[in-house]
Phi, psi and omega in degrees: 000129174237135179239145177227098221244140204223171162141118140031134143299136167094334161332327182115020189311290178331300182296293180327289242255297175307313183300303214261345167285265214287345141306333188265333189277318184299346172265003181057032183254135179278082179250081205298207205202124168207156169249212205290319190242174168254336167069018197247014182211140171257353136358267172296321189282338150291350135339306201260355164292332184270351185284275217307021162238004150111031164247118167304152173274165189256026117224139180283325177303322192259017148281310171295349203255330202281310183275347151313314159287319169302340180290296182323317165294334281190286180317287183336298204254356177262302207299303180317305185309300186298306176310338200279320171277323206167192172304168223187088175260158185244104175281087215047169158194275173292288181337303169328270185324317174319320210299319190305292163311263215315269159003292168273347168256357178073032201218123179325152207263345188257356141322267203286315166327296153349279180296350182247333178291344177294339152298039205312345149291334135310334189302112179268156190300319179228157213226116138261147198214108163278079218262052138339098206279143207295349145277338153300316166303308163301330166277000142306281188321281184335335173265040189239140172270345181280161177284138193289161192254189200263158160069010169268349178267155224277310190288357130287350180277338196273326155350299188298288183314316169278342144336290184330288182330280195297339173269007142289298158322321174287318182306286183352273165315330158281290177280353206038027143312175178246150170257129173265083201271132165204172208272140144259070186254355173218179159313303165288328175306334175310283179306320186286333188284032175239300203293287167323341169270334179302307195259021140255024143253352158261359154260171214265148172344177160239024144197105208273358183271136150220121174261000000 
């Protein structure tokens, strides 16, 4: 099972990935941990250090073939190894990048969802979408001693968010997965989606082949 947890800075991606690391180490489930990219082609990884710093590629097409190579690599040499133990969360992945590329390239998001879906080793079996509303999230982020990042100030995050939205939609419909969307805005919001991601890491794909 690869699960992906996609949403906004400040949705609650991070606390969810923890809460659910550490319910699976106290359950003795061996729950390996990858983030969004691979960093395994210096190619690709300047291209795409520069989309996460809010600069468009000066083509889009060789921005798409780059974080596209990084997925494929990424599938290989992170995702396959880690599946081969076990279950598998994801600190973003497809969903993220569509948004990104969309966002800076000015092209519909089911576009780039499409062409990363096309990495079928990639593909996670479940999708969590956190739907956070995008002020709460700027008002998380405020409290970071850190320097904000490109897509953290709130009209862009509400951008952002509705990106998310329709490129669930797109993931679906290209793939037939399921997207699960829900808020992380409290404590019980927490606890449930944390359990719900528990028992569907404990249970085996709904397809154990990836070709």
């Amino acid at each position: 099972m690869l699960l992906a947890l996609e949403g906004i800075a400040g949705a609650g991606k991070s606390t969810l990935r923890d809460r659910i690391l550490a319910s699976a180490a106290r359950e003795d489930i061996r729950l390996g941990h990858v983030g969004q990219f691979s960093w395994l082609s210096l190619e690709a990884t300047r291209p795409i250090i520069g989309l996460r710093a809010g600069r468009p590629a000066a083509d889009g097409v060789r921005a798409m073939a780059a974080v596209r190579r990084d997925l494929e690599l990424h599938a290989r040499h992170n995702l396959a190894p880690a599946l081969s133990l076990g279950p598998v969360i994801a600190d973003r992945l497809t969903l993220s990048t569509a948004c990104l590329l969309a966002l800076l390239h000015d092209r519909p998001v089911a576009h780039y969802v499409q062409q990363l879906a096309e990495v079928t080793t990639s593909q996670a079996d479940l999708i969590v979408l956190l739907t956070t509303e995008p002020g709460l999230c700027h008002a998380r982020l405020s409290k970071r001693p850190t320097t904000r990042r490109f897509g953290e100030d709130h009209s862009t995050a509400a951008r952002y968010a509705d990106l998310y939205g329709q490129a669930a939609d797109a993931w679906t419909e290209a793939t037939g997965l399921p997207v699960l969307r829900h808020p992380c805005a409290t404590e019980p919001d927490l606890g449930r989606l944390a359990a719900a991601c528990l028992d569907r890491l404990r249970q085996p794909p709904p397809d154990a082949s990836r070709s």
